[in-house]
N, C-alpha and C positions, 0 to 999 in steps of 0.2 A: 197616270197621265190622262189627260180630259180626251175625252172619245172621241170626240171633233177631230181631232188632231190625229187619230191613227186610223188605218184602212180597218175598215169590216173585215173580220176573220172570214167572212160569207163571200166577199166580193170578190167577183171573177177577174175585174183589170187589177193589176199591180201599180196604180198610181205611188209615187216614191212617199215615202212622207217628207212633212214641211223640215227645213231644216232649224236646227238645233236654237240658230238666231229667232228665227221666227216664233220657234216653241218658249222661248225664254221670253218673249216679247207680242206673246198670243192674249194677255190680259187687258193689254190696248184696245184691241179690236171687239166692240161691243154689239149689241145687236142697232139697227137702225143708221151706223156708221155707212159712208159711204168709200169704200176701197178701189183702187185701181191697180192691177198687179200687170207690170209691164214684164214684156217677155214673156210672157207666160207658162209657153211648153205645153207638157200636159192640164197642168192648173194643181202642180201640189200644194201652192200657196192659196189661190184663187180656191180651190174646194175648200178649205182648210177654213179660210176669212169666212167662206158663206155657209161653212156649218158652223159659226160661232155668230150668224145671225145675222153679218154684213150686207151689204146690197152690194156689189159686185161686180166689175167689169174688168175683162183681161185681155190681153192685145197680145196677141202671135200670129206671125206670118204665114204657117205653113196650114194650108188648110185640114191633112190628114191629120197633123196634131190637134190640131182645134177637133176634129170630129173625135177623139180621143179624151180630151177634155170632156166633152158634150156628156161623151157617155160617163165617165166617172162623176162627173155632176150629179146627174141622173140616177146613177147606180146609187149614190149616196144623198140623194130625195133634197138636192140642194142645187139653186139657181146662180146659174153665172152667166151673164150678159158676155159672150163671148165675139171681139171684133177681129177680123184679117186685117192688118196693118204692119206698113212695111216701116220698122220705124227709120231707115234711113233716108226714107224720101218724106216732104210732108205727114205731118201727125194727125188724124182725124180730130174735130174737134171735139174734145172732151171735156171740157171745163176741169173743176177742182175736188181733192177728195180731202176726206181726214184723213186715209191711212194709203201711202201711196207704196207699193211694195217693187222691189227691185233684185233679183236674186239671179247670182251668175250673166250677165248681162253688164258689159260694158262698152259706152261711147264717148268717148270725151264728149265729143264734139256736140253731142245731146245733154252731156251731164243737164245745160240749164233749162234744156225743158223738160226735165226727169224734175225740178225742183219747183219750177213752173207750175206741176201740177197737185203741189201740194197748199191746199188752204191754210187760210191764218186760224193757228191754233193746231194743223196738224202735226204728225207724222208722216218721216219716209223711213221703211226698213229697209237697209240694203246692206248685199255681199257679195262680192265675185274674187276671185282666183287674183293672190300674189305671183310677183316671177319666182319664188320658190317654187311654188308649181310644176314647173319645168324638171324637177328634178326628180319629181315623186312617180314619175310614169305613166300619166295619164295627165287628160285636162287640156285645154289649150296652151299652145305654146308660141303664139307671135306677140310681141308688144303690146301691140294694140288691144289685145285679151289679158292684159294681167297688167295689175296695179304694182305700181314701184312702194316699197316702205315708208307709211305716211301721205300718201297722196289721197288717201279717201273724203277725208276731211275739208280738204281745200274744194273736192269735185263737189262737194254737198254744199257749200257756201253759198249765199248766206243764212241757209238753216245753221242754227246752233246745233250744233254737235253733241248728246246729252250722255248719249254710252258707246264705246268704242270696244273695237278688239284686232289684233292683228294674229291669228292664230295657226298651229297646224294641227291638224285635229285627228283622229280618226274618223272613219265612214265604216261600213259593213263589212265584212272581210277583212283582208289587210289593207286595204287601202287606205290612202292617208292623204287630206288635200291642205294647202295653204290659203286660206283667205284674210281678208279683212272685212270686216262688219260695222256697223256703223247706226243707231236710233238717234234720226234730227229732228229737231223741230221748227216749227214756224210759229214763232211765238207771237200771240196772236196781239196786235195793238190795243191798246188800254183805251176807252171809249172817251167821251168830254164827262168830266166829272159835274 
């Protein structure tokens, strides 16, 4: 597995690694790309894009997490433009990336500017928690946090929809979660010939 992708055996934070989607779909992201990984968290996805050379910027609310971020950036000799942003009130303005990343985070009601921010030509990788979920013992459990069977696709419109999955996976332990995943594009307009 490419180094980028797993934590230093040396390093002191426990950043999560990126998940399984994103590993499957880490060959997109090149060096000089510009990403944006909404939600952020800690930055398992966000360190991940900017040790594979990305330029990088991540949007989380909560300040303590963001100084968590900081430091696992840091620990792992890689830059991430890190913003506080609440995203259910106005969105700062960010303009547009190639690879817009999306992981356990869902709003309907944002879906279109989660798509908004993706340029012509790019990608969005996204995944968050089915209502199976509910059942596996963890995870969120209201509506509003969990995608019905086949709803991913319609929220990502009108990116073209290029790889899909609707799965229950395992995770560490016994644990075991239901998501759906989803690689779209913005396929980018054909110029005047």
């Amino acid at each position: 597995m490419d180094q980028a992708l797993t934590a230093s055996p040396n390093a002191s934070s426990r950043l999560a690694r990126p998940s399984t989607w994103f590993q499957w779909h880490a060959h997109r992201i090149r060096p000089g790309l510009k990403v944006l990984d909404i939600a952020a968290g800690e930055g398992r996805h966000a360190v991940a894009a900017a040790a594979l050379g990305a330029t990088v910027t991540a949007l989380e609310l909560d300040a303590a997490t963001i100084a968590r971020g900081r430091a696992a950036a840091a620990e792992r000799q890689v830059t991430v433009e890190w913003r506080e942003a609440d995203l259910t009130a106005a969105w700062p303005e960010l303009g547009v990336f190639d690879v817009v990343l999306c992981f356990n985070y869902l709003d309907r009601a944002r879906a279109n500017e989660i798509v908004a921010r993706v340029a012509p030509g790019g990608i969005l990788l996204m995944e968050t928690f089915l209502v199976a979920q509910r059942h596996l013992g963890w995870g969120p459990q209201s509506d509003d946090h969990l995608l019905r069977p086949g709803e991913l696709n319609g929220l990502v419109a009108p990116l073209a929809a290029s790889h899909g999955r609707e799965v229950v996976e395992p995770l560490e332990g016994e644990r075991w979660r239901a998501i759906a995943s989803v690689l779209a594009e913005r396929r980018a307009v054909p110029g005047p010939s």
